[in-house]
N, C-alpha and C positions, 0 to 999 in steps of 0.2 A: 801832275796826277800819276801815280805810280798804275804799274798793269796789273798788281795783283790787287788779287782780294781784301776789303779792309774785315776789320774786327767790327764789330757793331752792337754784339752785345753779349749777354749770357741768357742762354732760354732755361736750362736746369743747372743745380750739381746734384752726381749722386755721390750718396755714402754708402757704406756700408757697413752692416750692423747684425748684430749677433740673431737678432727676434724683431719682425714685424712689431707684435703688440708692444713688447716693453720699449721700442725706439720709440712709437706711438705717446706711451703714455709719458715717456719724458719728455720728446718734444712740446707735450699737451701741457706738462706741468710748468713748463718753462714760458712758452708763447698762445697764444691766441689761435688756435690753426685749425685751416679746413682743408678737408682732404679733398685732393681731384681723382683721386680713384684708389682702387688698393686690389691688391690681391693676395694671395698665399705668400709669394717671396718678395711684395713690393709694394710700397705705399707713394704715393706722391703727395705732398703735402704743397697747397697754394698758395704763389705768393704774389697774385694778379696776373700778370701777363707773361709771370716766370715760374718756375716751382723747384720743392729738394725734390729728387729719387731718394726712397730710402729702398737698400737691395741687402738681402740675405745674404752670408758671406758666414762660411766655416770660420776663414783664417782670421785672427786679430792682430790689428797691427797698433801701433801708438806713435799716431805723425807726432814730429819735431821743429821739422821747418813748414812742411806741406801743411798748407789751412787754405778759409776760405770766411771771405769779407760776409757778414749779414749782416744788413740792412734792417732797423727796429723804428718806429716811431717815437718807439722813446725808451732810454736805454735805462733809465733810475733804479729799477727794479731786479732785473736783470741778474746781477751777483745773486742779489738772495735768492731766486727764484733754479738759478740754475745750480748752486750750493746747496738749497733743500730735494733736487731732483736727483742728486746727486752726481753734478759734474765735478771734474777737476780742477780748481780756478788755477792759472798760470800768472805766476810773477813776473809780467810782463811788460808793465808799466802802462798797460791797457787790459781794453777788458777782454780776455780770452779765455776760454776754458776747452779742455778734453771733455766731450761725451763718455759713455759707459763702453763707447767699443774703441776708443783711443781717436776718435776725428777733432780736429782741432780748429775751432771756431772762433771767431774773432767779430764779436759785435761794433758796431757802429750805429751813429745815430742819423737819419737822413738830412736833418738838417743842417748837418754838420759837415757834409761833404759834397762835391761838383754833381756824384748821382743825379738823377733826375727821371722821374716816373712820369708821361704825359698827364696832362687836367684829367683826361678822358680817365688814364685806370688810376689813378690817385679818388678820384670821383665814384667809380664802382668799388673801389674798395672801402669809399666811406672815410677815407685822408685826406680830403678835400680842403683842409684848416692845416695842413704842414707848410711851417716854414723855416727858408733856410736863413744860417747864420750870414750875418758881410763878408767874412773871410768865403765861405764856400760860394756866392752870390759873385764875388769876386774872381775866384777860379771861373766861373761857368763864363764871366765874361771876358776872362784875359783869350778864352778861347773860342769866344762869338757866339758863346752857346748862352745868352744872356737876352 
């Protein structure tokens, strides 16, 4: 057992984004979301026992390499819904798009990977029927977490 500190999980990310409301309302167009609070320069939007930041920001940037994995129940939809909101789709060989302020996102489907949310907030969030694919059921248990 090592002396430092381990990793254990991700509580938020935030972004940054040009406008509260219009981030609001593409996030809204694209996903299912409830907000944990909001203010003037920041909204949090919920994702059980984790949540985004969204924060105001003058400067615009357009990541390339820097993104960040989310996690959807189910991903089918997804292109069209973030193509009609108008994100950027990336030719990526998965599914990844630019939001409207350059954040580069990369969905994923839960069942599809080692992830794992407990009964408890899978059950408050009303996911209670997700299940994972063999391959990822596999991962969770080459590493005991099965």
């Amino acid at each position: 057992m090592s002396d430092k500190p381990r990793l254990v999980g991700m509580n938020h990310v935030a972004l940054e984004v040009g406008d509260i409301e219009a981030a609001l309302a593409f996030w809204g167009a694209i996903f299912d979301i409830k907000l944990r609070s909001k203010g003037k320069n920041a909204a949090f939007i919920d994702m059980g026992d984790q949540f985004i930041a969204l924060m105001t920001s003058d400067t615009q940037h357009r990541d390339e390499h820097r993104h960040f994995g989310l996690i959807v129940d189910d991903r089918s939809r997804i292109r069209e819904l973030a193509e009609a909101a108008g994100a950027e789709i990336l030719s990526t060989g998965r599914l990844d798009f630019l939001d409207p302020w350059g954040n580069f996102i990369q969905i994923i489907e839960y069942g599809d990977i080692q992830y794992s949310k407990t009964e408890g907030v899978l059950r408050g969030m009303g996911l209670s029927d997700l299940e994972k694919t063999d391959a990822a059921k596999q991962e969770l248990a080459d590493k005991g977490m099965a």
